[in-house]
C-alpha positions as protocol buffer text, in pm:
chain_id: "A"
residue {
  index: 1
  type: UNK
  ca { x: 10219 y: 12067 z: 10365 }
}
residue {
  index: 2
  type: UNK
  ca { x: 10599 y: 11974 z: 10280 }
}
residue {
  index: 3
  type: UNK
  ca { x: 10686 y: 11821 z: 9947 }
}
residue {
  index: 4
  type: UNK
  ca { x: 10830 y: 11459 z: 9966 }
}
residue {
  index: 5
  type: UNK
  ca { x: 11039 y: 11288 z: 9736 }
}
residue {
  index: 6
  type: UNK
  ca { x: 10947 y: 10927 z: 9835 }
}
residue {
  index: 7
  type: UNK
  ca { x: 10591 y: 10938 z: 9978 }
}
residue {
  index: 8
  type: UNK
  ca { x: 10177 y: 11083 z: 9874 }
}
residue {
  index: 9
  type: UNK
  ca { x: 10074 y: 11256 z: 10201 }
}
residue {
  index: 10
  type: UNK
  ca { x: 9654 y: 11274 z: 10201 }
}
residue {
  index: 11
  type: UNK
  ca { x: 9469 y: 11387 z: 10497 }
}
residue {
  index: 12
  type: UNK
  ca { x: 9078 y: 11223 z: 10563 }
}
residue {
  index: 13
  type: UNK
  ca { x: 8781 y: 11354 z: 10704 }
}
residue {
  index: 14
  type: UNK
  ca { x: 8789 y: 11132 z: 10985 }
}
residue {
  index: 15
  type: UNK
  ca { x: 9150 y: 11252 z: 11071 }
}
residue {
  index: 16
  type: UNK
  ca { x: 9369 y: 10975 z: 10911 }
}
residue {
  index: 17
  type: UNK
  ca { x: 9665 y: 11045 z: 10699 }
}
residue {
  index: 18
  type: UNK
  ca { x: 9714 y: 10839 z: 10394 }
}
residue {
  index: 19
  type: UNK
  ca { x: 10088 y: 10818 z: 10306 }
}
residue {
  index: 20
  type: UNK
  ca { x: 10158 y: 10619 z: 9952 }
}
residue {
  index: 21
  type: UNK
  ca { x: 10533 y: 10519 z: 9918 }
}
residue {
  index: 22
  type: UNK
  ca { x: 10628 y: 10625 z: 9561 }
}
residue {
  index: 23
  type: UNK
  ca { x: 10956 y: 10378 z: 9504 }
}
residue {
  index: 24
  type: UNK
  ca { x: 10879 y: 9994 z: 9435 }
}
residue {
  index: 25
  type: UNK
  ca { x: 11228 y: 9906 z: 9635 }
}
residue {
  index: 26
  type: UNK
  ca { x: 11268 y: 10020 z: 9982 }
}
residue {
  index: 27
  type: UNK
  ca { x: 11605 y: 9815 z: 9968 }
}
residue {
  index: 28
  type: UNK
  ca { x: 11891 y: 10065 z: 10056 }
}
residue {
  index: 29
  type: UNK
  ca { x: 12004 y: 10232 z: 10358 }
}
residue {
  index: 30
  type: UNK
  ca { x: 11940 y: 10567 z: 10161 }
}
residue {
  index: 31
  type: UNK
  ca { x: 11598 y: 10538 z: 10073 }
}
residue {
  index: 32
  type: UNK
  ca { x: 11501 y: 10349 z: 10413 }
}
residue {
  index: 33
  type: UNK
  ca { x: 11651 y: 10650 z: 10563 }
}
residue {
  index: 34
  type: UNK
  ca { x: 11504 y: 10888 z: 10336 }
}
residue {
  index: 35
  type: UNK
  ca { x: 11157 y: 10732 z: 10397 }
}
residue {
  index: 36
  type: UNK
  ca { x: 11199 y: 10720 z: 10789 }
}
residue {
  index: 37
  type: UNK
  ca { x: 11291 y: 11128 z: 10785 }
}
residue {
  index: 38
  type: UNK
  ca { x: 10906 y: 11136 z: 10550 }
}
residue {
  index: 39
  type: UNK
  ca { x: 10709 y: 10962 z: 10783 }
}
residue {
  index: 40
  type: UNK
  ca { x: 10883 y: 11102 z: 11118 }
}
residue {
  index: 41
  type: UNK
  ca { x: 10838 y: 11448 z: 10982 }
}
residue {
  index: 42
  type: UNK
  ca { x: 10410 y: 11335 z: 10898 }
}
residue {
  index: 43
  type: UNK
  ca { x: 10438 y: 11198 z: 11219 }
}
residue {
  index: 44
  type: UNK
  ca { x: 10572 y: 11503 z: 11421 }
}
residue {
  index: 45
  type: UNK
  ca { x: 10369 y: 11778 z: 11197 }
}
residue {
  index: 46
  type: UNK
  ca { x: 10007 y: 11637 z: 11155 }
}
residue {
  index: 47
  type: UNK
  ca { x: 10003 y: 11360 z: 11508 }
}
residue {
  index: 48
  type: UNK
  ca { x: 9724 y: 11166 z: 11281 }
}
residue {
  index: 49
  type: UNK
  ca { x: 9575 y: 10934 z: 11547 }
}
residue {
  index: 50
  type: UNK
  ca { x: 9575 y: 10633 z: 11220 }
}
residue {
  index: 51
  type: UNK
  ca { x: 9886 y: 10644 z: 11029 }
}
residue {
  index: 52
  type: UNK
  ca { x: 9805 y: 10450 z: 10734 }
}
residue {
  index: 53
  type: UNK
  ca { x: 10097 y: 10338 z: 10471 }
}
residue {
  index: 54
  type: UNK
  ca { x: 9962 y: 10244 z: 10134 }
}
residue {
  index: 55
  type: UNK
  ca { x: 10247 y: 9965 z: 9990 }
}
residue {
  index: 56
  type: UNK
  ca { x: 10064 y: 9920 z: 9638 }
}
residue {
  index: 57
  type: UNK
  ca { x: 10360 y: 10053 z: 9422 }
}
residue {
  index: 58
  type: UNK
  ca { x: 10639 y: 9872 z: 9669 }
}
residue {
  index: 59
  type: UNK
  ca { x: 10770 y: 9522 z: 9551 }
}
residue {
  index: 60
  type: UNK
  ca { x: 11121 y: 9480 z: 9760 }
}
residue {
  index: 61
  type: UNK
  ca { x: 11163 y: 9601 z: 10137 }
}
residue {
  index: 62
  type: UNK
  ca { x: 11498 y: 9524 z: 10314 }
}
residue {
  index: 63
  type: UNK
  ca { x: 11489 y: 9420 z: 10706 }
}
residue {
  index: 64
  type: UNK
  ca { x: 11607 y: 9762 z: 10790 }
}
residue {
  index: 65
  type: UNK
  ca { x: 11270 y: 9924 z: 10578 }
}
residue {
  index: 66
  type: UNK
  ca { x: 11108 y: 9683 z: 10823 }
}
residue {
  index: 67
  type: UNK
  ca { x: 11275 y: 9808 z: 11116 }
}
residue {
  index: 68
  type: UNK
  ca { x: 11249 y: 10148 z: 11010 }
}
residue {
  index: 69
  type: UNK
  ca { x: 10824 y: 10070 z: 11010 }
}
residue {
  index: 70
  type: UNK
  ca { x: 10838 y: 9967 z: 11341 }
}
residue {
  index: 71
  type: UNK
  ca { x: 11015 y: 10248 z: 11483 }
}
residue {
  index: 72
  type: UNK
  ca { x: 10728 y: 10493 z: 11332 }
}
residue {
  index: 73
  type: UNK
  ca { x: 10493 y: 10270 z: 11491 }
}
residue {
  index: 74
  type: UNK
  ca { x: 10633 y: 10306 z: 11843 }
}
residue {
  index: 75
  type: UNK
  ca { x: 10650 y: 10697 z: 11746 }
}
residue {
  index: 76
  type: UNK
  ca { x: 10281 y: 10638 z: 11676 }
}
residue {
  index: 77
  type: UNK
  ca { x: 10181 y: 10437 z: 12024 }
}
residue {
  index: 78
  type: UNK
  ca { x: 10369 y: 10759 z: 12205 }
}
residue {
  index: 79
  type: UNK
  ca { x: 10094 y: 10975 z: 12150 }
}
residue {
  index: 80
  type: UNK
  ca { x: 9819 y: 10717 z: 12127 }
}
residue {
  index: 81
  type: UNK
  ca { x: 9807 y: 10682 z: 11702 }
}
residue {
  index: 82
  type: UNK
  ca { x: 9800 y: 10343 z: 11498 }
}
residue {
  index: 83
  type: UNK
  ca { x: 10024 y: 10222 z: 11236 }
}
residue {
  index: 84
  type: UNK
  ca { x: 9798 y: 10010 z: 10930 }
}
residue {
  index: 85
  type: UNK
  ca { x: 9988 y: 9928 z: 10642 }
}
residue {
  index: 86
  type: UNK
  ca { x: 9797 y: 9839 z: 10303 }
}
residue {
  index: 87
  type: UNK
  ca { x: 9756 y: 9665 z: 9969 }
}
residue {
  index: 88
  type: UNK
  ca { x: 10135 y: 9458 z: 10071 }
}
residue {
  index: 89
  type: UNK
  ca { x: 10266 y: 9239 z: 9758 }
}
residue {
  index: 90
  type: UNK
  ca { x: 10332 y: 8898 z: 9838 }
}
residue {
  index: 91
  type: UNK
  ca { x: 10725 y: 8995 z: 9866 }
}
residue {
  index: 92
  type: UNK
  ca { x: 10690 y: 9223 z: 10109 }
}
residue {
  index: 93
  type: UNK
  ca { x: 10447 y: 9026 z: 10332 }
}
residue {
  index: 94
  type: UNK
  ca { x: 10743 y: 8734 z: 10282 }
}
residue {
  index: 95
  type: UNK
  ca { x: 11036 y: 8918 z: 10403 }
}
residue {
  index: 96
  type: UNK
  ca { x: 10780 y: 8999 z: 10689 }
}
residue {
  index: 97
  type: UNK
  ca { x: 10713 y: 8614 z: 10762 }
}
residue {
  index: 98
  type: UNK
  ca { x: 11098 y: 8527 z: 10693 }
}
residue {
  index: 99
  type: UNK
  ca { x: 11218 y: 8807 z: 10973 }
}
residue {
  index: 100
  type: UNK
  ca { x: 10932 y: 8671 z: 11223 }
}
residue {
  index: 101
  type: UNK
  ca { x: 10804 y: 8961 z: 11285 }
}
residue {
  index: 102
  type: UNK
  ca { x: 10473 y: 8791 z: 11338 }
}
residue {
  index: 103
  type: UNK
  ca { x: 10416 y: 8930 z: 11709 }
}
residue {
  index: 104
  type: UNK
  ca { x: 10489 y: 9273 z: 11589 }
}
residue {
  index: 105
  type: UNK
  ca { x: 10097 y: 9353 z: 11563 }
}
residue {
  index: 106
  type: UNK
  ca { x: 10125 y: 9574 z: 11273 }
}
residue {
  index: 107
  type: UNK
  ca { x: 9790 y: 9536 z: 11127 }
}
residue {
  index: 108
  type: UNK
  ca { x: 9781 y: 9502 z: 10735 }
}
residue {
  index: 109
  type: UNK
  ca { x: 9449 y: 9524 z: 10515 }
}
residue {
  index: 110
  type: UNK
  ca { x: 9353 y: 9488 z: 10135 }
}
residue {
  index: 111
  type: UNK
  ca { x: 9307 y: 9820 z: 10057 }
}
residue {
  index: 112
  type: UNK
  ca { x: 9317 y: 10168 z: 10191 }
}
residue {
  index: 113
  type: UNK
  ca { x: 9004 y: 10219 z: 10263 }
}
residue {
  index: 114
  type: UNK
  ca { x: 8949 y: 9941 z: 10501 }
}
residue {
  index: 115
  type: UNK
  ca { x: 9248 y: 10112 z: 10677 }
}
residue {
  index: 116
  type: UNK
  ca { x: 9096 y: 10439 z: 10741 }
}
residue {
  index: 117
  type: UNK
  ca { x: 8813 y: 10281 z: 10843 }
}
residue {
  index: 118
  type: UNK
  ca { x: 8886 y: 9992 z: 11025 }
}
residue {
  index: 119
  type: UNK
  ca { x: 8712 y: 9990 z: 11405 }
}
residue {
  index: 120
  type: UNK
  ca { x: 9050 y: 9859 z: 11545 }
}
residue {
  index: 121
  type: UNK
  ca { x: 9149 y: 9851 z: 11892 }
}
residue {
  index: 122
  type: UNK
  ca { x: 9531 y: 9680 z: 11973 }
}
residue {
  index: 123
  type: UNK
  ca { x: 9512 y: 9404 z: 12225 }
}
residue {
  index: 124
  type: UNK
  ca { x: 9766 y: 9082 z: 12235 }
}
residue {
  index: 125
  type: UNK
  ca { x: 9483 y: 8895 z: 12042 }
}
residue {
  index: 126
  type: UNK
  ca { x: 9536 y: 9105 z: 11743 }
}
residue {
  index: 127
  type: UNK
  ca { x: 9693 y: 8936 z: 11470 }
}
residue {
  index: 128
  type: UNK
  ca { x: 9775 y: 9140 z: 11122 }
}
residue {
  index: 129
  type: UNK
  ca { x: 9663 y: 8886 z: 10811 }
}
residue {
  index: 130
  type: UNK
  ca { x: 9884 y: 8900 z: 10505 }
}
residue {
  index: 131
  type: UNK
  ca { x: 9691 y: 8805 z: 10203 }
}
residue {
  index: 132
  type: UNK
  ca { x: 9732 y: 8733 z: 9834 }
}
């Protein structure tokens, strides 16, 4: 597999990829753009059908890091995978509130594990909960 500079890439038994972003800010066009090259190219290479995006270590995003996460997720829907995002700080999941992204459906759980294996099928009534 390809080394990274800004991401953990860890492949499950039930086909998932784990990716854990190593850089607390995700707050300049470099590193957003950095990071969106890492996922596009775990996207392209391993096609996991549940993307999941462990944001433990990450305590400032900037709207385009945001944006950047949606456009992976579309990437995702292409071939029929899932974004999940995990273990969001409360600054993150407030930029997310602030921008309004609420009808986004990216789905967001406590820990990783719950992501991988999360029984999760997208429908409009899916609604991603951002907890403490």
């Amino acid at each position: 597999m390809a080394d990274y500079q800004l991401i953990d890439v860890e492949t499950r038994t039930n086909g998932a990829v784990v990716v854990t972003i190593k850089e607390t800010q995700l707050s300049t066009l470099i590193n957003t753009e950095m990071l969106q090259s890492e996922l596009h190219s775990v996207v392209k290479t391993l096609q996991p059908k549940i993307l999941v995006i462990d944001f433990d270590q990450v305590r400032l995003i900037s709207s385009s890091a945001i944006g950047m996460l949606l456009r992976i997720r579309k990437e995702l829907i292409d071939f029929g995978g899932q974004l999940r995002l995990c273990r969001v700080s409360v600054p993150v999941g407030e930029i997310y509130r602030v921008l309004n992204l609420d009808q986004t459906r990216l789905l967001v759980f406590d820990t990783v594990e719950e992501a991988v294996l999360a029984q999760v099928v997208e429908s409009n009534e899916v609604r991603e909960v951002w907890e403490d």
